[in-house]
N, C-alpha and C positions, 0 to 999 in steps of 0.2 A: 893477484887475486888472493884472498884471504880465506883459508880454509875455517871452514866451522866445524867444530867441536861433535860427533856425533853425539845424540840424546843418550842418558843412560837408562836404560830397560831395570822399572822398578820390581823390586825383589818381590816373588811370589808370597802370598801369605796363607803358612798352613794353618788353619783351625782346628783346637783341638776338642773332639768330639764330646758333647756333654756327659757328663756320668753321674751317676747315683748312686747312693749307700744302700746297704741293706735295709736299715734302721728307716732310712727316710722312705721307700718301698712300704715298709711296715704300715707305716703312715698315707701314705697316698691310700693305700687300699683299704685302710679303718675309715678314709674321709669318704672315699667312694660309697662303702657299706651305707654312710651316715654317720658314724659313730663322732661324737663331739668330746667324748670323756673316757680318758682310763685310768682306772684304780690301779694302784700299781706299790711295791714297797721296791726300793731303789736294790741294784746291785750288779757289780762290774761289766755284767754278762750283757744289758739291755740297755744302757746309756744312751747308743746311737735310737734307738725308738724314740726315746727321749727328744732328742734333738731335731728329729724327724718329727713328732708333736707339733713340736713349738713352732715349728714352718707353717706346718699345715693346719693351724687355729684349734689344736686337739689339748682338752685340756688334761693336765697332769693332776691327778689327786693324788697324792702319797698319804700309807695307812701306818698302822705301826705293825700287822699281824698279815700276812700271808691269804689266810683265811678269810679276814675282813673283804681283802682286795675283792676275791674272790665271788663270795658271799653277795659281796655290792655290785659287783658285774651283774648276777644274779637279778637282784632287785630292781636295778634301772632296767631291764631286759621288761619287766613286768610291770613296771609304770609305765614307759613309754613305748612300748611295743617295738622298741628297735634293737636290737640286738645289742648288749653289755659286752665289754672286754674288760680282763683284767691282765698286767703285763706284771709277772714275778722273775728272781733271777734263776738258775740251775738250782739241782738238789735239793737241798732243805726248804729253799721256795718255793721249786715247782711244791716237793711232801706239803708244805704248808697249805698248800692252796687245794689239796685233794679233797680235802670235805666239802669246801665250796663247789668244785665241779660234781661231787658226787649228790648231792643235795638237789641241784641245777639238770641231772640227769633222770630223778625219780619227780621231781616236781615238770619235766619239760617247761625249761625254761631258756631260749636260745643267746648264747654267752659263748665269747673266746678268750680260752685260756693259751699265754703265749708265756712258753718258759724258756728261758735262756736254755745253752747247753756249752758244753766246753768244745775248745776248736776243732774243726774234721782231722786238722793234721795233726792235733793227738789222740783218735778214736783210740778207746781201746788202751790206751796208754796210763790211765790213772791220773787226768788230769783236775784240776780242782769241780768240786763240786758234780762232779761224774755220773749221773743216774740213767736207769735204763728207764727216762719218763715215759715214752710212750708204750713198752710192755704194759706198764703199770697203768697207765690212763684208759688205756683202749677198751678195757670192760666195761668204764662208769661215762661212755663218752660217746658220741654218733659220730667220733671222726678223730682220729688223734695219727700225727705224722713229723717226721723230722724236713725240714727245706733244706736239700740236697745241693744249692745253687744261687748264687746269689740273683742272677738271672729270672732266676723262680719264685721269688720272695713273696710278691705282691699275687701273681698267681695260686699259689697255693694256698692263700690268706681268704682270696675271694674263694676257695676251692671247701675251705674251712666254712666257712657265711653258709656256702650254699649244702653242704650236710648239717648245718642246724636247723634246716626249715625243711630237710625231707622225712614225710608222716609228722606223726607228733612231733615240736620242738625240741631242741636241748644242748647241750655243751659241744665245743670243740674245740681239739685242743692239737698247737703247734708249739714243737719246741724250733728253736732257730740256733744252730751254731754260733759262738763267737764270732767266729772270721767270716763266717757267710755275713754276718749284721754288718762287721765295722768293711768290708771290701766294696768297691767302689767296681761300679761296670757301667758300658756306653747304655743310655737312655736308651740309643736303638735296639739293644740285644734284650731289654728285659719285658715282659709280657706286663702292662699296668693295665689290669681291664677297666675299661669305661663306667663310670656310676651309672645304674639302672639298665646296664648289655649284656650281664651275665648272670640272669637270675629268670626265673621263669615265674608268674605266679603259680606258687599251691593250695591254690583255692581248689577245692573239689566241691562241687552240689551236691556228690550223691546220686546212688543209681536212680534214673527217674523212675523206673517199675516200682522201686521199693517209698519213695516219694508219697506215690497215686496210695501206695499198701497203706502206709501209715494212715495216713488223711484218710482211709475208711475206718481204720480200727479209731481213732480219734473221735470221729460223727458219730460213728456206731456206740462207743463206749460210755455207760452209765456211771463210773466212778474213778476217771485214770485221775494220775497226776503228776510230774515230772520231777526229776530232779536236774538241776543246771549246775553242773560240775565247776573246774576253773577253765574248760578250754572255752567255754562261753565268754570269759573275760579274755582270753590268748587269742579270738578269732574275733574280739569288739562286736560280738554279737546282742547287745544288750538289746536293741530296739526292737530288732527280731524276734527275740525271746520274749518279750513284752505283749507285743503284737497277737505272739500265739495265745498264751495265757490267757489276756485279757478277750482276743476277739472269739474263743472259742470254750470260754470259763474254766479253765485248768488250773486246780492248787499247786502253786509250786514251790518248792524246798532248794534251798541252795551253800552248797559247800564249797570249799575250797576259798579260791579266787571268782568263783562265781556270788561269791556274799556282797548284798549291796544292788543285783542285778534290778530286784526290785525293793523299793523303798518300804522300810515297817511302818504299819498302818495301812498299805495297798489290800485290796481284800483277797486276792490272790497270793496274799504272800503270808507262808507260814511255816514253825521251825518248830514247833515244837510234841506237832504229833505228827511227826514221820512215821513210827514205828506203826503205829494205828493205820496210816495210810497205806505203808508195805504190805500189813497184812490183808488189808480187807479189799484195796483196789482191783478192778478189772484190766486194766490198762497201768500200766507203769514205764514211765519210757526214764530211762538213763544218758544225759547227754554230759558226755567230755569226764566220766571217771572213771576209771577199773572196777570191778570186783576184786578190790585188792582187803584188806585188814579191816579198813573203815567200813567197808558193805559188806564183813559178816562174808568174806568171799562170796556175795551173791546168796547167801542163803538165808538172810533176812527179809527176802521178795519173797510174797505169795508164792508158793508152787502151784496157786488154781491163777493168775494174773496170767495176762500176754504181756511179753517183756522186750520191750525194742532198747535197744544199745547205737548211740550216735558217737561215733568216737576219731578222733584224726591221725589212730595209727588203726592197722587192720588184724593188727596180731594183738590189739586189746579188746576187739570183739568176740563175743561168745569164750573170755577166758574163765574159768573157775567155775562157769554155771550156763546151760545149756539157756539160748536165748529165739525168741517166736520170728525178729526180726533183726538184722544188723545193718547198718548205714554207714559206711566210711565216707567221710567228708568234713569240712568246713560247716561248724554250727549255726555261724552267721546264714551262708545259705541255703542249707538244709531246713534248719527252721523257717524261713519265710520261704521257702518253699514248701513247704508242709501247711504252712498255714494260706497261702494262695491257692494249692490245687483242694483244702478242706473249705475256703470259703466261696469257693464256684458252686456248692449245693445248694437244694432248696432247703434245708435245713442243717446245720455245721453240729447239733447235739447240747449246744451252748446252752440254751435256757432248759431242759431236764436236767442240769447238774445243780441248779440250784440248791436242792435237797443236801445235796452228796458235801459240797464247798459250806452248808450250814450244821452238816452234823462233823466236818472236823473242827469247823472254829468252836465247836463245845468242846471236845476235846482239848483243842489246844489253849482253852478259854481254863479248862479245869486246870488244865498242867499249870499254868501261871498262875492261877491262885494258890494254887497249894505250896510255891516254891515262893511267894512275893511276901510273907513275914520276915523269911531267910533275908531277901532280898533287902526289909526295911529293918533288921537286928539291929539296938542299939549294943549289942554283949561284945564285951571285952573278954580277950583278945579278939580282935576283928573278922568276923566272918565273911571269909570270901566272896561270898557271896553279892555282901552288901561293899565291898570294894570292888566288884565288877559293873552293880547296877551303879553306884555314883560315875563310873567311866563312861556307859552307857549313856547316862543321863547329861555328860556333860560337853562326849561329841556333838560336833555342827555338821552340817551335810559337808563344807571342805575338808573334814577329819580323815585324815589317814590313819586306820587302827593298825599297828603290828604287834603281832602277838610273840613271845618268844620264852618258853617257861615248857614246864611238866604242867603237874595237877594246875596252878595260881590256871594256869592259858586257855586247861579244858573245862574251868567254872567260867571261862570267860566264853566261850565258842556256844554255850548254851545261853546267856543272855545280851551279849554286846551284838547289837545290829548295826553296820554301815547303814548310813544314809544313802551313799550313791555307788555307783560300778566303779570298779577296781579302787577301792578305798578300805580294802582289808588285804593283809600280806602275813602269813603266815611260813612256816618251814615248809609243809605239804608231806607227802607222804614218808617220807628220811625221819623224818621228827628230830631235827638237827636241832641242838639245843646252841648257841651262840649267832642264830642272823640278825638278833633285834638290833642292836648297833647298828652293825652293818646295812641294814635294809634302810634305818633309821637315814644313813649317810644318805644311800640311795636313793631314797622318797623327796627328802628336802633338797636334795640338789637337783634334783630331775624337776621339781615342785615347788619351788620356793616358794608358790601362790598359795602352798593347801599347806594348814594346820597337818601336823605329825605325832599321834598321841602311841605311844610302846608302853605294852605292859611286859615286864618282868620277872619270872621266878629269880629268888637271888643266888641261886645255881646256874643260871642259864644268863645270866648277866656276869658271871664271874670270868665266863670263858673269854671274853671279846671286848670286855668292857673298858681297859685302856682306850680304847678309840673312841672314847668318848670323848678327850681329849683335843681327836682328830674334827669332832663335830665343832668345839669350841676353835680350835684353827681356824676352819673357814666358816664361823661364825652360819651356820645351823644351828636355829634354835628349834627345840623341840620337846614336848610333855614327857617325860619317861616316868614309870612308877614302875617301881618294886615293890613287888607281892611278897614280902620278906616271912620266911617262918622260920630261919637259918637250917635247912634240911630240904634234901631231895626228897622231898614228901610222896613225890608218888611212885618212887623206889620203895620208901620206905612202909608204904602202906603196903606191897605186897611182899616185903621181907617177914612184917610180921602175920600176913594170911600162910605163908609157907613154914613157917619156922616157930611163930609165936613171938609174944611182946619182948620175951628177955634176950632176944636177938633181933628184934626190931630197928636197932641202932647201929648197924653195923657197917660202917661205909656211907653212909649217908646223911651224917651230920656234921654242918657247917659250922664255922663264927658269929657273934651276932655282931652284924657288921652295920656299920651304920651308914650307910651308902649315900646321904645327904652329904655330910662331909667328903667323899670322895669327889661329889660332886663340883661342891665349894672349891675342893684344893686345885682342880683342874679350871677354875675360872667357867663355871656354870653355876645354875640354882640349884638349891637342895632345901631341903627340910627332913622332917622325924614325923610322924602321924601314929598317936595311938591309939585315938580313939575314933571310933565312925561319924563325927560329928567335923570334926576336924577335915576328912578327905577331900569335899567339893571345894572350901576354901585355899583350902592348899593348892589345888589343881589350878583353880583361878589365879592365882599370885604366880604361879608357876607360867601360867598362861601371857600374865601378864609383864613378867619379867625379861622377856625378849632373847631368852639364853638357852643356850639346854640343861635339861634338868633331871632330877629325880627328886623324887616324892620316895621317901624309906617310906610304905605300911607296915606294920609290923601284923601278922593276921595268923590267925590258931592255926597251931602246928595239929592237932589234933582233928582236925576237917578234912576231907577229902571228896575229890571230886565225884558225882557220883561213873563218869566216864573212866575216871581211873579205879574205882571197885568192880565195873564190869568186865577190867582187861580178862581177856580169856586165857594170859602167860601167867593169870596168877588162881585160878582156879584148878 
């Protein structure tokens, strides 16, 4: 009998357990938020984020300036309502990138800043690029922390997301260790929260008592009128705000990121006798802005008015000036809820304001004549003026305006109206001079469908303006003009109200630089404008050049806005 061979028992097979990078962690959890894009300028410390990107369909912008990165986190944050990121490396990147978080933090605007750091296992050791970032961030920030873990990466990220949306919006900021980025751990041990599992909405209505309150003072009142701040734009409240206005006949005024809310020419919509309205109205309601510098801390309101404040932090209610009413909430809902519990009456007040909504379009009817000769100057050197209304004149309702200057920006905030919501982007209340680039990046890359028109002081385009460069890279095209008088003009307008004319020039005069040509040598359009006849033609070629551009004006150094003669730092 022939013995058979016993079977050989096949070798076990150990699998070895999935694992993940920090960098790529980074990433899952930008995907989870939504986030599609980060601005970012490369260095040693964040490569693995990088890399963790490009897995996960997250696209990489590189800038040439820190700040830009930053600044344009910023901006997309405020085009698309989803939260911006920008990824810089330790030290002199994260310092770079402070203004853009600082900016992002007075504007509430929700944005994560992620700065490298040198490795845990040489805290404390003096290793490259060494900073104590989050001392430093934590005041300008709603959240600022080191990941302790690699374990903890993507956790703490989504931990970051979720303090930029509580109260008012704004910055947060993670720095991440070298070793914690590039180290590698089992999928199972690390926390990846779920897209849309760890977030709560923060929507609030508003106390419904205070609701019922308003909607009486509103029926009852012979002369209110509102002003719509930017968090009427931050809570996509446009239709609401509309709604009220219109169904219940209330003038409204609107700043910020609120410009645009309603269309010029609406008969409800008016800019230019606010000050007349403050004083004389009975009703004044303030929705989504402080009494901060811009409102005169509050004390530009009627002291005989009733004063309702709508705002989506609670510590900006009733600040700087004592108020009749406070609302904390979501102005999207507050507002159509105001305007639902006032249209349940037998009569909502709507038709006796007739009167009230015809004797300020006189007024605002006078302010514009008397300001529309400035408006049509043909005088050499170029009056501001009449370089705002041709910009004015030559948006389309897809125009994205950004504004980014001194005095050139505040002749412009008195006559350049949006056509439509969120289609004006300013610095906000920082008065950061360098975002028009940056926002510029922002807007067209978020937008590629809408026209991008940037007006410039040629100071405030000096800071950032390399990257304009960066626009011509990824082929953004877009209108830019400089408001050129080669001088901080509106420095220099109250150098010489403090000091007089033979110290008027102190610090605050530039080159006369011909910023066409900068534009040309970076492979964009440019031209030179010196006369007022010239600027619509040029914008159009500009327009139609498919590139980005500048427009040099060259426009009197000797004009000043009348916003910048009223500062009260120079009185």
């Amino acid at each position: 009998m022939t013995k058979t061979a016993p079977e050989s028992t096949p070798p076990l097979t150990v699998r070895e357990p999935e694992v993940i990078s920090g960098g790529h962690l980074v990433a899952k959890a930008l995907k989870a938020e939504g986030v599609d894009v980060i601005f970012t300028l490369c260095g040693g410390h964040i490569i693995d984020i990088y890399d963790g990107c490009v897995d996960e369909g997250i696209e990489v912008v590189d800038v040439r300036h820190e700040q830009v990165a930053a600044h344009a986190a910023d901006g997309y944050a405020r085009i698309t309502g989803k939260p911006g990121c920008a990824v810089v490396t330790a030290g002199p990147g994260t310092t770079d990138a402070v203004t853009g978080i600082a900016n992002a933090f007075r504007a509430e605007s929700p944005m994560l800043l992620i700065g490298g750091q040198g490795a845990l296992s040489q805290h404390k050791m003096g290793s490259l690029q060494d900073l104590p970032h989050v001392d430093m961030i934590t005041p300008i920030s709603k959240f600022a922390a080191t990941v302790p873990s690699t374990e903890r990466v993507a956790d703490i990220v989504s931990m970051a997301f979720r303090e930029c949306y509580h109260g008012a919006p704004g910055p947060s900021f993670l720095e991440i260790p070298r070793d914690i980025l590039d180290a590698s751990v089992p999928v199972e041990k690390a926390r990846i929260p779920k897209a849309g599992a760890y977030r709560a909405s923060t929507r609030q209505a508003g106390d419904p008592e205070a609701i019922e309150k308003l909607a009486d003072l509103l029926v009852n009142a012979s002369k209110p009128c509102i002003l719509l701040g930017s968090q009427v734009w931050t809570t996509r409240a446009t239709d609401s705000a509309i709604d009220l206005v219109r169904g219940l006949n209330v003038p409204a005024y609107m700043n910020g990121a609120g410009r645009g809310t309603l269309p010029p020419g609406d008969p409800h919509h008016f800019q230019l006798s606010r000050r007349y309205a403050f004083t004389n109205a009975d009703l004044i309601i303030i929705v989504g802005t402080p009494f901060d510098f811009r409102m005169g801390y509050g004390k530009r309101l009627s002291p005989n008015a009733t004063v309702v404040q709508i705002d989506l932090d609670y510590r900006t209610v009733g600040k700087n000036r004592d108020i009749d009413l406070g609302i904390v909430g979501d102005a999207d809902l507050v507002l159509s809820s105001v305007f639902q519990a006032a249209s349940g009456r037998v009569s909502n007040g709507a038709a006796s304001r007739k009167a009230w909504l015809e004797e300020l379009r006189a007024v605002e009817t006078q302010a514009y004549e008397k300001r529309l000769p400035r408006q049509l100057s043909d005088s050499e050197p170029i009056d501001p003026y009449r370089l705002v209304h041709e910009i004015n004149e030559f948006l389309t309702e897809d125009s994205i305006y950004i504004g980014d200057g001194g005095d050139i920006v505040t002749f412009s905030g008195q006559v350049v109206q949006p056509k439509s919501p969120g289609h004006w982007m300013d610095p906000g209340p920082l008065g950061t001079l360098g975002v028009g680039v940056p926002f510029v990046l922002a807007a067209k890359y978020a937008r590629p469908d809408k026209e991008v028109v940037a007006l410039f002081g040629d100071g405030a385009f000096s800071l950032t303006g390399w990257d304009f460069e960066t626009l011509v890279r990824y082929n953004l095209p877009f209108v830019g003009i400089v408001g050129n008088n080669s001088s901080m003009n509106q420095i220099r307008y109250g150098q010489i109200q403090k000091y007089g004319e033979d110290r008027g020039r102190v610090g605050n005069t530039l080159g006369d630089v011909r910023y066409s040509e900068f534009a040309k040598m970076l492979g964009g359009y440019g031209e030179e404008v010196h006369s007022p006849a010239e600027i619509r033609p040029a914008l159009e070629r500009a327009r139609e050049s498919g590139k980005p551009s500048l427009i040099n004006v060259w426009v009197d150094p000797e004009v000043y806005a009348p916003g910048t003669m009223n500062q009260t730092m120079y009185k």
